[in-house]
C-alpha positions in Angstrom: 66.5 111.0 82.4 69.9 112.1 80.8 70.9 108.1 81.2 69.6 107.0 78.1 68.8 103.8 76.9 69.4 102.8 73.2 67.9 100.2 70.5 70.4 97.4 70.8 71.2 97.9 66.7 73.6 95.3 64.5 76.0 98.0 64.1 79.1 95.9 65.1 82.2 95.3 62.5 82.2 91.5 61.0 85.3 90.1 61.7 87.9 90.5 59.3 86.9 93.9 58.8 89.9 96.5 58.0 90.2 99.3 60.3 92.1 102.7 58.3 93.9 100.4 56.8 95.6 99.4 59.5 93.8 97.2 62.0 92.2 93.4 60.6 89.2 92.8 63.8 90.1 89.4 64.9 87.2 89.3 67.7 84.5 90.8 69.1 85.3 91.5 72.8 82.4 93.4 74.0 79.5 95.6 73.0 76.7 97.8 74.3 73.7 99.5 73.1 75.8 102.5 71.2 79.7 100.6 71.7 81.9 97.9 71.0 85.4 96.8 71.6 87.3 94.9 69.6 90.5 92.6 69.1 92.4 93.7 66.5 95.8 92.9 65.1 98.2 95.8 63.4 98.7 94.5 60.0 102.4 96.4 60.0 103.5 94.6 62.9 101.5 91.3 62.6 102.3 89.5 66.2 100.9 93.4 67.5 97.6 92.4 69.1 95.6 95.4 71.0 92.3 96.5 71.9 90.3 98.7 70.3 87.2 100.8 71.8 84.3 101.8 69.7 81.9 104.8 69.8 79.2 103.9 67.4 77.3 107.1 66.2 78.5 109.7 69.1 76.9 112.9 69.1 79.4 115.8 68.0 79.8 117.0 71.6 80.6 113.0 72.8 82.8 112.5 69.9 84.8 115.8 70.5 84.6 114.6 74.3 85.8 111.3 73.6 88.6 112.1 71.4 90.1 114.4 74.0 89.7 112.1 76.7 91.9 109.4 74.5 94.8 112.2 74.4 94.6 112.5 78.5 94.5 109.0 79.0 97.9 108.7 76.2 99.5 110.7 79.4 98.7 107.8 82.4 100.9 105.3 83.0 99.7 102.9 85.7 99.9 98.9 86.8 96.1 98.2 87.1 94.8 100.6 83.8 95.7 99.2 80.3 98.2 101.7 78.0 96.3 103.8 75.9 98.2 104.3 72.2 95.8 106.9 70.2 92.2 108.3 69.7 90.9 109.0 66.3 87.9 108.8 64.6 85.8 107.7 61.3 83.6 110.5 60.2 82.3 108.7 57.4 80.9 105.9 59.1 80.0 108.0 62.4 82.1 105.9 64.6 85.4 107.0 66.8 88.3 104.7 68.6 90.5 104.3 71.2 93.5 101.6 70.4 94.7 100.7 74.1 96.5 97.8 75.2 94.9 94.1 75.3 95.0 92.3 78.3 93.8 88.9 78.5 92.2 86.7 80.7 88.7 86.4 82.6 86.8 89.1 84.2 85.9 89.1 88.2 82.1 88.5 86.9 83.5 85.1 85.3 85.7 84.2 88.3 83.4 85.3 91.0 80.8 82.6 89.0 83.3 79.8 89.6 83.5 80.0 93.2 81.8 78.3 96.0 78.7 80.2 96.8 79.8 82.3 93.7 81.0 85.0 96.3 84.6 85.8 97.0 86.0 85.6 100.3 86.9 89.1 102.4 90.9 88.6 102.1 90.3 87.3 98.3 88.4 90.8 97.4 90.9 93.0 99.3 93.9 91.7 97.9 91.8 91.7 94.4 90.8 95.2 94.6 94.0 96.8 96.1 95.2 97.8 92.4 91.8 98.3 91.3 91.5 101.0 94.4 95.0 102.4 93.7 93.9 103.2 89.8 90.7 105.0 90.1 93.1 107.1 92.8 95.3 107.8 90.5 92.8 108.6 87.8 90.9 111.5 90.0 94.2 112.9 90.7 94.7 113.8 87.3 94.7 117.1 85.8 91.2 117.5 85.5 90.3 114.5 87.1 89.1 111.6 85.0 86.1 109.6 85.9 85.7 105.9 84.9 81.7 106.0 85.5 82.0 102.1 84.8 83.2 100.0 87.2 82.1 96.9 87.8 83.6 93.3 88.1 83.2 92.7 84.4 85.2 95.4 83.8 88.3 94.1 85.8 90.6 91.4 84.3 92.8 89.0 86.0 95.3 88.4 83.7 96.4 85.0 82.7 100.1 85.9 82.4 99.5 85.7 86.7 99.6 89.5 87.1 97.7 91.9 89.2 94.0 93.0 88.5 93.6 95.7 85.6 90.6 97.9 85.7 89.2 97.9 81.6 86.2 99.6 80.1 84.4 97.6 77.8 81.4 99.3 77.3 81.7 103.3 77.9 84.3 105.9 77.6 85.5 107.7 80.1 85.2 111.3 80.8 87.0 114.2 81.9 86.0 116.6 84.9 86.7 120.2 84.3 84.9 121.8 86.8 84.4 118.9 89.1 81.1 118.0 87.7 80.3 116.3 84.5 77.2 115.5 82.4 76.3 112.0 82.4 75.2 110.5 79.1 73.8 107.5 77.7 74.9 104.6 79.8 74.1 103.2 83.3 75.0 99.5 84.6 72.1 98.6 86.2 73.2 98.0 90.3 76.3 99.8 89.5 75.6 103.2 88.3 75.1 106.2 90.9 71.8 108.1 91.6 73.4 111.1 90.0 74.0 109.1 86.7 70.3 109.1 86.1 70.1 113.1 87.3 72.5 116.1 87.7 75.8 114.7 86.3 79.0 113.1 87.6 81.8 113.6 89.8 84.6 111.9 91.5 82.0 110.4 94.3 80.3 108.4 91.4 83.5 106.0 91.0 83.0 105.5 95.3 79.8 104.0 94.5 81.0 102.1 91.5 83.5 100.8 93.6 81.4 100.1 96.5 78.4 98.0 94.2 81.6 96.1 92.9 82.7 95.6 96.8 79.3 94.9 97.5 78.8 91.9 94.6 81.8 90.4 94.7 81.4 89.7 98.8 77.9 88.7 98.8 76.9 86.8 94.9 74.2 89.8 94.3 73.9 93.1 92.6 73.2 95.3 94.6 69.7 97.2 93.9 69.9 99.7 91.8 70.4 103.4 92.4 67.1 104.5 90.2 64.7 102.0 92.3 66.2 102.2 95.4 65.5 106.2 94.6 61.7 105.5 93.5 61.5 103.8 96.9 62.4 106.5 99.1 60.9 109.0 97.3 57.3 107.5 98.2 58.8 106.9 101.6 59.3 103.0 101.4 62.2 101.5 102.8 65.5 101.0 101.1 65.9 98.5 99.2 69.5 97.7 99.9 69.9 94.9 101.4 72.3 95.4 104.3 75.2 93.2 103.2 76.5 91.2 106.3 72.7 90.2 106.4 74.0 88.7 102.9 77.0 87.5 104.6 76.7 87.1 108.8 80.7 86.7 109.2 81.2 90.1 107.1 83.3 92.3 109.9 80.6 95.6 111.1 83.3 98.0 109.8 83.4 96.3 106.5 79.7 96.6 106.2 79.4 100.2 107.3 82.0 101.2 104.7 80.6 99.6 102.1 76.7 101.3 102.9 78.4 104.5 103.0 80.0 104.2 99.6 76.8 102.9 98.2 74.8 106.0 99.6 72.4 107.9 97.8 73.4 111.5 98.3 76.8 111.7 97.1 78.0 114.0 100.1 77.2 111.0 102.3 80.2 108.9 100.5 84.0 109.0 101.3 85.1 112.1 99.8 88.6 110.0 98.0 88.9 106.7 97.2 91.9 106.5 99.6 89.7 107.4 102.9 87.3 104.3 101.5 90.2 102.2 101.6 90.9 103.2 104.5 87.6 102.5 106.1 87.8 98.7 104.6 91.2 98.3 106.3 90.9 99.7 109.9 89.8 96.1 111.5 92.4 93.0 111.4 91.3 90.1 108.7 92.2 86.5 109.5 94.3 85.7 106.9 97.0 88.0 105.3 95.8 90.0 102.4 98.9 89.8 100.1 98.3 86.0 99.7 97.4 84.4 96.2 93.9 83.7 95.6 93.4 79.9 94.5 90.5 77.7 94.1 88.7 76.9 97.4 87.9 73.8 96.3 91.8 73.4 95.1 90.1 71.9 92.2 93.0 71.9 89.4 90.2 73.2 86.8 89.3 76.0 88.2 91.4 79.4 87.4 93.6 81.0 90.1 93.5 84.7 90.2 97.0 86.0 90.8 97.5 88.6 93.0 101.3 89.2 94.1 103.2 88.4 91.1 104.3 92.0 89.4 103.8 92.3 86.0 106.5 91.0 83.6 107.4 93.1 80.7 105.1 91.8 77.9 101.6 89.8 78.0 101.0 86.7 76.3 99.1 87.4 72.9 100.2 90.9 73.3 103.5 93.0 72.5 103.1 96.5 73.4 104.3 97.2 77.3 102.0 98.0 80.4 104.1 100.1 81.9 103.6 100.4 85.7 103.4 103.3 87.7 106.5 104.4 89.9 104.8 104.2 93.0 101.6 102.3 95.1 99.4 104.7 97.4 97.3 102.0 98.2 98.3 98.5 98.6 99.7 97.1 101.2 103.2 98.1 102.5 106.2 95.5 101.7 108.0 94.0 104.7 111.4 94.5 103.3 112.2 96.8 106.2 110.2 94.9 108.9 114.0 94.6 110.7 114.4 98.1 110.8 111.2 99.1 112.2 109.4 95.9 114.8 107.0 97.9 116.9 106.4 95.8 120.1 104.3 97.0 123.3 105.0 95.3 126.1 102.7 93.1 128.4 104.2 91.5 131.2 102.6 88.7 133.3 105.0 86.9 136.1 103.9 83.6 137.1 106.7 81.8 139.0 105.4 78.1 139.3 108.2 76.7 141.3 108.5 72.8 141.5 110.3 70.9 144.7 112.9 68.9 144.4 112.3 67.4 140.5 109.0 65.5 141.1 106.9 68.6 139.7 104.5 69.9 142.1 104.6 73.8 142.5 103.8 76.5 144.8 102.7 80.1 143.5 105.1 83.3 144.6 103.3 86.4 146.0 105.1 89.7 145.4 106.1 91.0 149.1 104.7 94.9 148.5 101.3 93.0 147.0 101.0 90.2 149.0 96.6 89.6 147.9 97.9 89.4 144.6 99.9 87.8 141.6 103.3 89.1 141.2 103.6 91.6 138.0 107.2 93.0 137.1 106.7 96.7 135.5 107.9 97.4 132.6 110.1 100.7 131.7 110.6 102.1 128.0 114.3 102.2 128.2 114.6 103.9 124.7 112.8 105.5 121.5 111.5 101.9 120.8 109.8 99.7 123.3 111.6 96.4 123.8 110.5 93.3 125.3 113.0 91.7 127.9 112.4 87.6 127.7 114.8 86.0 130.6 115.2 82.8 131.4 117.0 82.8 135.4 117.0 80.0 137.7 114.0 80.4 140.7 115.5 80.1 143.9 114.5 78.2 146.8 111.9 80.3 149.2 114.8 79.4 152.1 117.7 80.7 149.8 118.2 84.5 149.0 118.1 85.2 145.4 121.1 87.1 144.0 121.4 88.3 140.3 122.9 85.0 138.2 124.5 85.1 134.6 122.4 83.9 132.1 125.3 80.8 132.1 125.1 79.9 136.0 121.9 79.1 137.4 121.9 79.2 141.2 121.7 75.7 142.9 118.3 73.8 144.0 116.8 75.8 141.2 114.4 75.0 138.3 114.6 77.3 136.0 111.0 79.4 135.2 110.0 81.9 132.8 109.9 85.6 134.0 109.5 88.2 131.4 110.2 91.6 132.6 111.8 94.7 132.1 114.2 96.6 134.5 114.9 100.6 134.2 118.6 99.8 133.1 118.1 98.1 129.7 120.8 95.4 129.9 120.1 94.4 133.5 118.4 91.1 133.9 115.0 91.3 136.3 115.5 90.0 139.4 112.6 88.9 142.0 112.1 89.9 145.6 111.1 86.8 148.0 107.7 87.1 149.8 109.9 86.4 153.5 113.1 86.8 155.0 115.4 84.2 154.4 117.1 82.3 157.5 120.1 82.1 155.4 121.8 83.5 152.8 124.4 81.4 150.3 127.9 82.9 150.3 128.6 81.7 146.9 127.1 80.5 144.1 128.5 77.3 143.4 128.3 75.5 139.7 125.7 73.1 139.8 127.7 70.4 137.9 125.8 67.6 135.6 124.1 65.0 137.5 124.3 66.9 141.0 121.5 66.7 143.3 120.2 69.5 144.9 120.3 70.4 148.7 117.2 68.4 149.5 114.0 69.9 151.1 111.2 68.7 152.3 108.8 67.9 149.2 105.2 67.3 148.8 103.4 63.8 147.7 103.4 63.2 144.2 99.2 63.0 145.4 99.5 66.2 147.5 97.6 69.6 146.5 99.3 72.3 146.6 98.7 75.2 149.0 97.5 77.9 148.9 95.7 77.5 145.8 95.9 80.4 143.8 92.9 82.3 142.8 92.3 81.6 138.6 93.3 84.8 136.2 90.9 87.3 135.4 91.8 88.7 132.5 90.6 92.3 131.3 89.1 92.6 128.2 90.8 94.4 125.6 89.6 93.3 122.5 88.4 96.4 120.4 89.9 98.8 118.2 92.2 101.4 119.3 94.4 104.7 116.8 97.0 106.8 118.0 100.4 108.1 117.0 104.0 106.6 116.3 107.1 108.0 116.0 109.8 106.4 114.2 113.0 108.5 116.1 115.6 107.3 113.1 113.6 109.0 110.5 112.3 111.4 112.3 108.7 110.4 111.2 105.3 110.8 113.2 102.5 109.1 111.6 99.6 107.0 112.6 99.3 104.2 113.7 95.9 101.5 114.4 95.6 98.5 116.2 92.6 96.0 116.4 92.9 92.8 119.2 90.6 90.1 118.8 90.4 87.8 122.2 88.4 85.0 123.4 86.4 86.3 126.7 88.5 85.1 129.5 91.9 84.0 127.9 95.4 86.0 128.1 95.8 85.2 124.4 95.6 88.1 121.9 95.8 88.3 117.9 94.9 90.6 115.8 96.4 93.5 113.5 98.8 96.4 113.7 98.8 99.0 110.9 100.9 102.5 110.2 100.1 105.2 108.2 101.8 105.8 104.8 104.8 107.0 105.9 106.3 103.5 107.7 106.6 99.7 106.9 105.9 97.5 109.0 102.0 96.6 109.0 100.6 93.2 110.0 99.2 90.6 111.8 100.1 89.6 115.3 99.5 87.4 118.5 100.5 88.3 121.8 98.9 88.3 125.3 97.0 90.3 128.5 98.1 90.6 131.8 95.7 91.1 134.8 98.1 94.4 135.4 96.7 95.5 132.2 99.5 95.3 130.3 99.3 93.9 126.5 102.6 92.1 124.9 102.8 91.4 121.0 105.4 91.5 117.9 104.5 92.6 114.6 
């Protein structure tokens, strides 16, 4: 077993302690079997407070390893990963460092402990882990790629100053990836190490599972089991001993869950190959709330700690001078809206239901469409450009008796209450117009104003306690909640990307909801609510 596990030794610095001369400890942040990180301030620029990692006794091929790694990581500049200053090492007391920025505030381990059910809800971890996500990206896109091999929630800090998460390492260095495959060494987090960590080495795939564990704790309140027992099991052909998470947690979405079970999959080829296509994966169904909302207390309880999630980070942290400098640009978390004007994807759904009422006392009769006389009228709708547009008309109804003619939006016809009728005509400015189920016996010659307080040319009505006839036959609606990808193309840019949309609906209604997302290249994902037609025709604006 190349993960191995060491004598828990005193071996930490007291406090007070004098680093080369430089750095006073002023607390002991974290420590491991063979590590520690510290808080220490720079005694040339007193109110300079940073963090400084630990290797305690490294083996020449980890210190040389480790040393290196600190000049790669000098390179990185990112939001979510703290600024690392220098690497350098103490030969005479066997120990090396890494001085890196301090960021304070609680860890997701401490926060996830001060919720209800100590569990996080599914909005709560997204919008948590959207940095996190976008960071280990970032890292295995470096130059060799850099592997965290650490992550966990104690290892992600939600800054008190109200910025977004940072993913830290209190406990184990980092390493470097040469040839796509390193060696792992001394250290495994129980429930969050990969099977590989206690075999043939590391590689990118490792952070998937790290990040899927973390995933997995944070939505359910338990570790998941860990890779070495859950490997004992099924090598004697026992059952896994991962428990399937929406068993943790029934209201978990299915492609939530499957995700998840693939990141945390034993052989490594079974995992998402980047961290991107896991994110992916977790976003592809609509969640009910939208994910770029603060986290606060469920309870609203004015004790417990808010974890901020939308606020960018200002220049400087509090208790700590040197900059954080963020990274130029977000692969991962979700789009901005700030050109939701520019590009509002709409796909029309029409459904035409004239209820037409006699004479002002209310009681309606239902209009059949003349070449579909068995059924409910449905106006088609025509794409009269690049974008698809809805066209929302309110136009007086005229009498059965009357002929209808084409009225400006400003002159209703007379004896007319108005209705809605949402349609769309081939000529995009034209205003829909309806064709009466018979021949009138006369046709108007005019269209006179209907001035204030007129009465209409009075018709025979029905008794305030008469049913109407025929009575029309309820809606069936079609069913079209599921989950449905295909392309879009943005003709101003000249942009084809893609493009998913997941519809939620309660079996029987016309109502839909749910959530439209684009690929990388647009703006413009989000929630929505529209409705079905029994045409088959679906209406909704992002």
């Amino acid at each position: 077993m190349r993960c191995r596990l060491l004598q828990e030794l005193e071996t930490t610095l007291p406090i007070g302690h004098v680093i080369r001369a430089r750095y006073i400890i002023e607390d002991l942040l974290g420590k491991g079997g063979f590590s520690a990180v510290y808080l220490v301030r720079d005694t040339r620029v007193k109110q300079n407070l940073y963090a400084l990692k630990e290797v305690i006794d490294p083996e020449k091929k980890d210190r040389t390893r480790f040393l290196f790694e600190g000049e790669l990581l000098r390179r990185l500049e990112h939001r979510a990963l703290p600024r690392v200053y220098r690497a350098f090492e103490d030969e005479a007391q066997r120990r090396a460092y890494m001085l890196m920025d301090y960021i304070e505030g609680p860890n997701l381990e401490m926060l996830r402990n001060e919720q209800p059910e100590k569990r996080f809800s599914l909005p709560q971890v997204l919008s948590i882990m959207a940095p996190i996500m976008d960071a280990v990206g970032y890292l295995h896109r470096q130059n060799p790629p850099i592997i965290h091999r650490d992550i966990k929630p104690s290892n992600i800090i939600s800054p008190i100053s109200g910025e977004e998460a940072a993913l830290v390492d209190f406990g184990i260095a980092k390493e470097f990836n040469p040839e796509s495959t390193t060696t792992a060494v001394r250290h495994c987090t129980p429930g969050y190490g990969a099977p590989e960590q206690y075999r043939i080495g590391t590689t990118t795939r490792t952070d998937i599972y790290g990040l899927g564990a973390t995933l997995y704790t944070l939505l359910t309140g338990v570790t998941p089991a860990d890779a070495l027992y859950r490997m004992t099991n099924l090598g004697i052909g026992e059952d896994d001993p991962l428990e399937p998470i929406n068993k943790q947690v029934l209201t978990l979405p299915q492609h939530v869950a499957i995700a998840i079970h693939r990141a945390l999959a034993i052989n490594s080829n079974d995992r998402f190959a980047t961290v991107e296509e896991f994110w992916q994966a977790l976003n592809a169904r609509p969640i009910q709330q939208l994910l770029t909302a603060p986290i606060v207390d469920p309870a609203t309880s004015s004790t417990q700690p808010k974890i901020p999630i939308v606020s960018r980070r200002p220049a400087t942290v509090q208790r700590q001078v040197a900059r954080v400098t963020s990274a130029p640009t977000v692969h991962i978390k979700a789009l901005p809206r700030k050109r939701r004007s520019r590009i509002r994807f709409v796909l029309l759904i029409l459904i035409l239901l004239a209820l037409l009422t006699g004479a002002g006392i209310g009681a309606g009769t239902w209009l059949y469409n003349a070449s579909h006389p068995a059924s409910h009228s449905i106006a088609k709708t025509l794409k009269p450009g690049p974008y698809p547009t809805v066209t929302v008309q309110t136009s007086p109804s005229t009498h059965p008796t009357t002929v209808p003619t084409r009225p400006s939006k400003s002159t209703p016809a007379p004896t007319t209450t108005p209705g809605q009728v949402i349609g769309a005509n081939p000529t995009p400015t034209s205003i829909p117009t309806r064709i009466p189920t018979s021949i009138p016996t006369s046709t108007p010659t005019s269209l006179p104003t209907k001035e204030p307080g007129s009465t209409p040319t009075p018709h025979p009505t029905p008794s305030p306690t008469s049913t109407p006839a025929p009575t029309p036959t309820p809606y069936v609606y079609p069913n079209v909640a599921g989950n449905y990808n295909g392309t879009i193309d943005d003709t101003t840019e000249n942009i084809t990307t893609t493009m998913a949309l997941s519809i939620q609906q309660a079996s029987g209604q016309g109502s839909i909801r749910g959530t439209f997302t684009v690929g990388p290249q647009l703006l413009g994902s989000g929630n929505f609510t529209g409705s079905v037609t029994t045409a088959k025709y679906i209406q909704f604006t992002v």
